[in-house]
PAVEX-461060 format. One record per residue (C-alpha): residue in three letters; x negated, y, z. Coordinates in steps of 0.05 Angstrom, whole numbers. Layout:
 rest   east  north     up
  Ala      X      Y      Z
...
END
This chain:
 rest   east  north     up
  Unk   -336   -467    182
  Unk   -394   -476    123
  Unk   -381   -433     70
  Unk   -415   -393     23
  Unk   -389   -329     -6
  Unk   -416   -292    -67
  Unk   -394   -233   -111
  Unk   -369   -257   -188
  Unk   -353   -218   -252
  Unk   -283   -223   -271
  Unk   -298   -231   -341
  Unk   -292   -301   -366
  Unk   -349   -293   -414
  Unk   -399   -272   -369
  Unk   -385   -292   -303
  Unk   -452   -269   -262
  Unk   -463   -277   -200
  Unk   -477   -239   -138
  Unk   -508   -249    -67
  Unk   -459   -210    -14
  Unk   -520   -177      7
  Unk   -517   -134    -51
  Unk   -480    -62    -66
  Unk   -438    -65   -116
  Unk   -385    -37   -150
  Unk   -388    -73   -221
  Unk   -434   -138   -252
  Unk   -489   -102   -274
  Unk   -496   -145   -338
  Unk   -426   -125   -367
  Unk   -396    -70   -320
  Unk   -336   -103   -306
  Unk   -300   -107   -243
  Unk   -327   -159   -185
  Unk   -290   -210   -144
  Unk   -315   -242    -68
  Unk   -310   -315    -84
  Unk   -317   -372    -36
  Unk   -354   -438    -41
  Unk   -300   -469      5
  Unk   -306   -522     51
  Unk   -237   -552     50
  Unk   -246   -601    113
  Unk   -274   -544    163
  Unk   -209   -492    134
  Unk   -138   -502    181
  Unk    -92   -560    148
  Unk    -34   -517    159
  Unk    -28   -441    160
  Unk     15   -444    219
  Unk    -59   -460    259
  Unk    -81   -387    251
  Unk    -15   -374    302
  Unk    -52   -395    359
  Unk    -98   -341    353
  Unk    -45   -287    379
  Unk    -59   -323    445
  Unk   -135   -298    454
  Unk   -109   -228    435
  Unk   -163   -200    487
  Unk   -219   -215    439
  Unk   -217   -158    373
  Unk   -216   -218    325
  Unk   -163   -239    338
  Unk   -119   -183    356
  Unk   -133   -161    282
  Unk    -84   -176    236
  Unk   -141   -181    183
  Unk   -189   -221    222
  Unk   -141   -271    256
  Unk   -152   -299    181
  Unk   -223   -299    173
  Unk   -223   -375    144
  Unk   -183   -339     88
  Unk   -248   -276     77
  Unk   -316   -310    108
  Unk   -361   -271     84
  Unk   -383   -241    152
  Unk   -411   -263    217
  Unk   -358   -244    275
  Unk   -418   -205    310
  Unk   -417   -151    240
  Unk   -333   -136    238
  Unk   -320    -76    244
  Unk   -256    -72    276
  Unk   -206    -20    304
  Unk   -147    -66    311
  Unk   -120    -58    244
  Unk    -55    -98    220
  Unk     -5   -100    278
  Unk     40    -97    226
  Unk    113   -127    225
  Unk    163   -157    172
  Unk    225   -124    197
  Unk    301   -154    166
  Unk    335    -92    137
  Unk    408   -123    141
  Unk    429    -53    134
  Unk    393    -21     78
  Unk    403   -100     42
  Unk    475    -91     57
  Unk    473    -31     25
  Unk    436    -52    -48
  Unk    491   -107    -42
  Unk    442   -161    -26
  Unk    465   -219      9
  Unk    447   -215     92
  Unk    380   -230    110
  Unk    340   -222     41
  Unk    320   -163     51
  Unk    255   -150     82
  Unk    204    -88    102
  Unk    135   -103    110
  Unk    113    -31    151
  Unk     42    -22    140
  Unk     49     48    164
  Unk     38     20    235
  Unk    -37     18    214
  Unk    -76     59    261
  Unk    -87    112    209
  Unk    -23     97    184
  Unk    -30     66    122
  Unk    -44     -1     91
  Unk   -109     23     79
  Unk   -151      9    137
  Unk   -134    -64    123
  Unk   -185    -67     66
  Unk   -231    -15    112
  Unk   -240    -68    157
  Unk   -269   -108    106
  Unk   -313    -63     69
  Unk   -340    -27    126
  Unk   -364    -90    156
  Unk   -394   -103     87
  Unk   -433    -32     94
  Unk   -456    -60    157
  Unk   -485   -115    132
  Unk   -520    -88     75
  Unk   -543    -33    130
  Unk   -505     24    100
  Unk   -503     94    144
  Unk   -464    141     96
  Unk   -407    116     58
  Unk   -355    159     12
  Unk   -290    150    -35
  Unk   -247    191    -77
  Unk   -183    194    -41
  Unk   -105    215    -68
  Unk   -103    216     16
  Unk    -91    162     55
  Unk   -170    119     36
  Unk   -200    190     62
  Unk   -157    181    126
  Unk   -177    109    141
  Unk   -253    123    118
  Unk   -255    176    164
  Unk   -228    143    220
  Unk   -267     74    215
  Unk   -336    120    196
  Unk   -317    156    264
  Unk   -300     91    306
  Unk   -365     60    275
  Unk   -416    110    275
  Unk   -422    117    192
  Unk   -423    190    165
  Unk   -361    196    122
  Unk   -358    228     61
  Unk   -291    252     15
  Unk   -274    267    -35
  Unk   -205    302    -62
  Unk   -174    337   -120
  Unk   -147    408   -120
  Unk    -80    420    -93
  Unk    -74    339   -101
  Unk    -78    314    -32
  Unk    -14    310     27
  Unk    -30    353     81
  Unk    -17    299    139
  Unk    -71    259    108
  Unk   -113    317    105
  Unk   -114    333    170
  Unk   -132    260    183
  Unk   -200    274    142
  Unk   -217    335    178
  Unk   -194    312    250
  Unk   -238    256    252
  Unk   -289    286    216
  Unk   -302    270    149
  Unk   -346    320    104
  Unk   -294    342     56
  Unk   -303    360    -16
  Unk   -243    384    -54
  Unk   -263    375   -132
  Unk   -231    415   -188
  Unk   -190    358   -216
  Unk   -148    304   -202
  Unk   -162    229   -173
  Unk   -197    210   -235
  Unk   -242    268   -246
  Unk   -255    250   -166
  Unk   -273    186   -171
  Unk   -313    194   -226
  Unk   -360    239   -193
  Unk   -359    205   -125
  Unk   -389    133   -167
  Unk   -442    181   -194
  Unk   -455    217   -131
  Unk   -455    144    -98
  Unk   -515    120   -143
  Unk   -554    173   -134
  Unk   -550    184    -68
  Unk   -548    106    -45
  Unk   -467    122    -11
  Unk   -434     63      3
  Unk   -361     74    -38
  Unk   -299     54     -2
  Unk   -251     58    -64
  Unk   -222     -2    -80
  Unk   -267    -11   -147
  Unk   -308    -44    -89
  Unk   -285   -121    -76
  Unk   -291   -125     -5
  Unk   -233    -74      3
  Unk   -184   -117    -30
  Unk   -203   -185     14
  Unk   -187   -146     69
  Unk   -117   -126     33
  Unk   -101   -209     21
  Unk    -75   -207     95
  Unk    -22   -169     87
  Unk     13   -230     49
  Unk    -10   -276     99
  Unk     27   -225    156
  Unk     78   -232    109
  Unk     79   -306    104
  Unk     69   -315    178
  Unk    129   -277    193
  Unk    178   -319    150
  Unk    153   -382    183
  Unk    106   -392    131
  Unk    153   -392     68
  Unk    147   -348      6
  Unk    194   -306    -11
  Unk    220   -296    -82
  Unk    186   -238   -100
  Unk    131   -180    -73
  Unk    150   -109    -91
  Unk     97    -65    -88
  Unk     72      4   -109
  Unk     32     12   -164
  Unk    -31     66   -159
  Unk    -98     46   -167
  Unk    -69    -26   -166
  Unk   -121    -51   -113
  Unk    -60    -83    -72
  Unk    -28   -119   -124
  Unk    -93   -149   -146
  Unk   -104   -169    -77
  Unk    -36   -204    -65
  Unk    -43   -244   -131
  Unk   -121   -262   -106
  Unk    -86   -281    -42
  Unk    -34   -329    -64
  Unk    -79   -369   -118
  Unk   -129   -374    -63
  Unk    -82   -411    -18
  Unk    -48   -454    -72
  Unk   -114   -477    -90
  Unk   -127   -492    -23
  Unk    -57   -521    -15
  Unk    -36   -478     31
  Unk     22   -463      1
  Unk     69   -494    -52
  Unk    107   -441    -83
  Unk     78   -365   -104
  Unk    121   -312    -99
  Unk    149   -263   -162
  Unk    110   -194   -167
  Unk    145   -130   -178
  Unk     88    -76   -187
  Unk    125     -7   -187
  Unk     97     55   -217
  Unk    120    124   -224
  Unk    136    154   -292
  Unk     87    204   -285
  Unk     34    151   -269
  Unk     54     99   -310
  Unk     -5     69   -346
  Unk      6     -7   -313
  Unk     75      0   -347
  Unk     57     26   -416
  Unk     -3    -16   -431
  Unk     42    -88   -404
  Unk    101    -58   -437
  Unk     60    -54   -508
  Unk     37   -126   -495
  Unk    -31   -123   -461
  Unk    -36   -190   -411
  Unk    -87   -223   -378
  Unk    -95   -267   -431
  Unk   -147   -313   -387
  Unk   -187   -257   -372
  Unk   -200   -240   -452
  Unk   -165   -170   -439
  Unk   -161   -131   -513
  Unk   -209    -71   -485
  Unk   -181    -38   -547
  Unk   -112    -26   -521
  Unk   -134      1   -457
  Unk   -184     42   -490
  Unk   -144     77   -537
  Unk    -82     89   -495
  Unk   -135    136   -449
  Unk   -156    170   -510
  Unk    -85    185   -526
  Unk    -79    206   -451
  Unk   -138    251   -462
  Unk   -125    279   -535
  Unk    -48    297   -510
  Unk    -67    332   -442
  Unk    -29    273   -406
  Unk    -55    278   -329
  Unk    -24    242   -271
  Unk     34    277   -237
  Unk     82    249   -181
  Unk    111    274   -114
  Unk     91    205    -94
  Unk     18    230    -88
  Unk    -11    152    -60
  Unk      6    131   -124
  Unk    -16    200   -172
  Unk    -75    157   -211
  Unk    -76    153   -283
  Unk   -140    112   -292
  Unk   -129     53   -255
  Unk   -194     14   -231
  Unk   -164    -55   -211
  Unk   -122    -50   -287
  Unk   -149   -125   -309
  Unk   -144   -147   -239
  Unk    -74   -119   -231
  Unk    -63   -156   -302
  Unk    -88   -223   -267
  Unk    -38   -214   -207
  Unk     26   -203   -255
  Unk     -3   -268   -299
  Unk    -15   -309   -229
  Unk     58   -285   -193
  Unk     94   -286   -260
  Unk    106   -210   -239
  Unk    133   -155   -279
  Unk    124    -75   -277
  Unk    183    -26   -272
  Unk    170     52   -274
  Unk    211     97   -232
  Unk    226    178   -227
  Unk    201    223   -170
  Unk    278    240   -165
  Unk    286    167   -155
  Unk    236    156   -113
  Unk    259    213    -70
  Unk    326    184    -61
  Unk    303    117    -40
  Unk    261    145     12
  Unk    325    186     45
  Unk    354    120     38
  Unk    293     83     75
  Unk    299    132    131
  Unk    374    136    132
  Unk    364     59    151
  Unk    309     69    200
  Unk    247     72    168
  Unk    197    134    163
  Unk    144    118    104
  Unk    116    160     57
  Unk    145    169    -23
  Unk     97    121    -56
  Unk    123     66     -7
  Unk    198     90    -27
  Unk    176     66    -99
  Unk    187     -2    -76
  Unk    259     -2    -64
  Unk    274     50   -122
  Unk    240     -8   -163
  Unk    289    -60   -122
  Unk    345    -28   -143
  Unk    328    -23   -218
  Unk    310    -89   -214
  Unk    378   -112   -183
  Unk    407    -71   -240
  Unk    376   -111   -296
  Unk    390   -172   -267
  Unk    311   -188   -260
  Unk    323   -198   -187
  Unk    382   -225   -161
  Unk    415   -206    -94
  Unk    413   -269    -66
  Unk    338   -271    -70
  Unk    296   -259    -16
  Unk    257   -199    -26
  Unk    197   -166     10
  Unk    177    -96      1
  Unk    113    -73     21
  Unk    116      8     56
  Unk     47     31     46
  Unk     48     89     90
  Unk     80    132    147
  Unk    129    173    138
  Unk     90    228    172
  Unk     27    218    123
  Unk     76    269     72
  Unk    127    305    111
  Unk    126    363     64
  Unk    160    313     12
  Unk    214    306     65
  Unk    228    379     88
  Unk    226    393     17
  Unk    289    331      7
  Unk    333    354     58
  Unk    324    429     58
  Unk    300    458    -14
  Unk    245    490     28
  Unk    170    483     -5
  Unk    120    479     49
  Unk     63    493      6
  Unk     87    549    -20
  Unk    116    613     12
  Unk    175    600     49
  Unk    245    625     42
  Unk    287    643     96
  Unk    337    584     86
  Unk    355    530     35
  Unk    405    556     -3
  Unk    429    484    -32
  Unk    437    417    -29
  Unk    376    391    -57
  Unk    386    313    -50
  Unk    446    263    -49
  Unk    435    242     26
  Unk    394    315     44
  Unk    405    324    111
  Unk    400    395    131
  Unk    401    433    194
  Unk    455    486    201
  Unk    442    536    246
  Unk    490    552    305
  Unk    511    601    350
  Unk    493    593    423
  Unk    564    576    436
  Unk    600    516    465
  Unk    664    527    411
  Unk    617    538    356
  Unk    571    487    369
  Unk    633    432    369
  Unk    663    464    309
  Unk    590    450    282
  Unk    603    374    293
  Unk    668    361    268
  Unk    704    353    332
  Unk    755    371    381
  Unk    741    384    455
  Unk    799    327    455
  Unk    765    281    420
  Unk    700    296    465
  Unk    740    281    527
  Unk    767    214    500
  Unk    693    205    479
  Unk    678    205    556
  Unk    724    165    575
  Unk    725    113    538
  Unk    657    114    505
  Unk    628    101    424
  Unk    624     25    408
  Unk    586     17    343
  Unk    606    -37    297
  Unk    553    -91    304
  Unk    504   -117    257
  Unk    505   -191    252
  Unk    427   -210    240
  Unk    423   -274    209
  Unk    383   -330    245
  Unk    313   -333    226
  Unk    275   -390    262
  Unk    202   -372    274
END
């Protein structure tokens, strides 16, 4: 397929510009953020999206068993001999009849889109993919980001896979120890900063010029083209239908800005016919998306007021306000892709919701009470649902899809901490001494006895004998028909 891609300033008013040969993170004439745009070639691109299907049958060459590159009509700004590639996006939609059920949704409109099935385990390498095979082409050997934890996880893998030199940076005391350990396992040189993501990512864009690093936060555009394909996934696995809405959490806001770049891409390349709602959820102790769209600040055809945004982080700054969540992923106060995010919510007709860490924390147990491990930021989703459901902004008979960022093992300190009352991080105490959540599920310790242990459990050595006999027979979970 003929195409040519180039790198463009968001901002109406200038609009510069860019070969994709070049590193960069903003348009060097006004410093504003930088899209990959696409001179397309609408009678080379697939009619129909259902065309990109047949691609799961050559699943022996990488391309193609990438859930990112399967699409490359849809990002073609690289030849297939410079993707870098470590089978990223074997990602699934899964139906959550149960947990729908549960939020009083009708059956079947309740989806799960589990990016924690990522190699490193989080939606991230998605848009690693894509900007490492961008520091490829531009011949880049050292690349670095600031990282809240799971970007330093899938920079370090794909640097290790690829043969880059990875560099991190993370804030003090601000990072989730299973995405540490991800860092330093496949080894990333680790800096931990006094400060928090902002302070990090501040120094890591100066560092970056100085030094020539190639930066892997999402500031840079070639990590969100990569993060498009989680709606097409998302697409593909409802037959190629939107849903109602996207719910997704927000942090640095580099997803949301992606899914909205996603679906006007594909209208405008019919593609599709309807776009989707977005529901961009942040916590309330990282709310800045929320307070700047809740005092009126819209995309406004790319004529953002400046003013707004640059006096609410002065008021952030003169009042001490910092970023503080137990949903760590999403811990950013100064949002990079803001305007973008702004675009996406003015694109999807979307709307932003703020939620608690207690909140969050509860719809999490609730995720994993239903099957599903994911970290707290991704639990922000369906904390976000349910407000939503509350107001009446979504209805239950909607069909919703929620997009679970990360494993559940990228934070299991959040979880011991749910179900127990014990505080990894800190020194530990011999036992939770209460109930510390509304589904907490704690271990209780037991004699070494038979009696004691089926005491423990409720139960009868009668009932365990008619248990033997005559067996447990769950009630079964209708799954309504989905035809793929």
């Amino acid at each position: 397929m003929k195409t040519i891609a180039y790198q463009q300033c968001i901002n109406p008013n200038c609009a510069a510009t860019f070969d994709v040969g070049q590193t960069l993170t903003a348009c060097t004439g006004c410093g504003e953020l930088l899209d990959i745009n696409y001179q397309w070639n609408k009678a080379a691109l697939p009619k129909s999206l259902r065309e990109f299907q047949a691609r799961w049958q050559n699943r022996r060459f990488p391309l193609d068993y990438s859930g990112v590159w399967r699409f490359r009509d849809l990002l073609p700004f690289a030849s297939d001999a410079m993707v870098c590639t470590v089978g990223e996006g074997q990602t699934f939609l899964q139906n959550a009849v149960c947990l729908g059920r549960h939020l009083g949704m009708w059956p079947g409109q309740l989806w799960l889109q589990y990016e924690g099935m990522n190699p490193s385990g989080s939606f991230k390498d998605n848009g690693m993919t894509a900007a490492f095979t961008h520091a490829r082409i531009v011949g880049a050997q050292r690349v670095a980001c600031a990282s809240t934890g799971n970007t330093s996880a899938s920079l370090a893998l794909f640097a290790a896979m690829n043969g880059f030199q990875g560099i991190v940076f993370i804030g003090t005391g601000k990072i989730a120890f299973g995405k540490l350990s991800q860092a330093l396992d496949y080894g990333a040189r680790t800096l931990q900063i006094e400060g928090d993501f902002d302070t990090c990512l501040a120094r890591v864009r100066q560092v970056s010029g100085q030094l020539g690093l190639y930066l892997m936060n999402s500031v840079n555009p070639f990590r969100l083209e990569g993060q498009k394909t989680i709606m097409y996934r998302i697409l593909e696995a409802l037959n190629w239908e939107s849903p109602d809405w996207i719910i997704v959490p927000g942090g640095n806001l580099g997803n949301c800005s992606a899914f909205g770049k996603a679906f006007f891409e594909l209208r405008e390349l019919g593609l599709i016919k309807r776009i989707p709602r977005l529901a961009v959820i942040n916590a309330t102790g990282a709310n800045t998306l929320h307070e700047l769209v809740a005092g009126g600040l819209t995309w406004n055809g790319g004529n953002v007021n400046q003013a707004a945004i640059t006096e609410h982080y002065k008021r952030m700054e003169r009042d001490g306000i910092h970023a503080h969540t137990v949903a760590s992923a999403i811990e950013i106060g100064h949002p990079v892709n803001l305007k973008k995010a702004l675009r996406a919510l003015h694109t999807m007709n979307g709307v932003v919701a703020q939620v608690t860490d207690e909140e969050i924390l509860e719809a999490k147990a609730l995720i994993g009470r239903f099957g599903f491990g994911c970290e707290p930021a991704s639990a922000a989703t369906i904390a976000g649902l349910q407000q939503l459901l509350a107001r009446n902004i979504i209805s239950r008979h909607e069909r919703v899809a929620c997009v679970l960022t990360g494993h559940g093992l990228k934070d299991p300190d959040a979880t011991v901490y749910y179900h127990t009352g014990v505080n990894t991080k800190q020194a530990k105490q011999p036992e939770a001494q209460a109930t510390w959540g509304h589904m907490s599920n704690q271990p209780v310790k037991v004699a070494d006895d038979l009696d004691a242990i089926v005491q423990a459990l409720g139960l009868d050595k009668n009932t365990l004998n008619n248990s033997r006999s005559t067996g447990y027979v769950p009630t079964p979970v209708e799954l309504p028909f989905v035809e793929y």
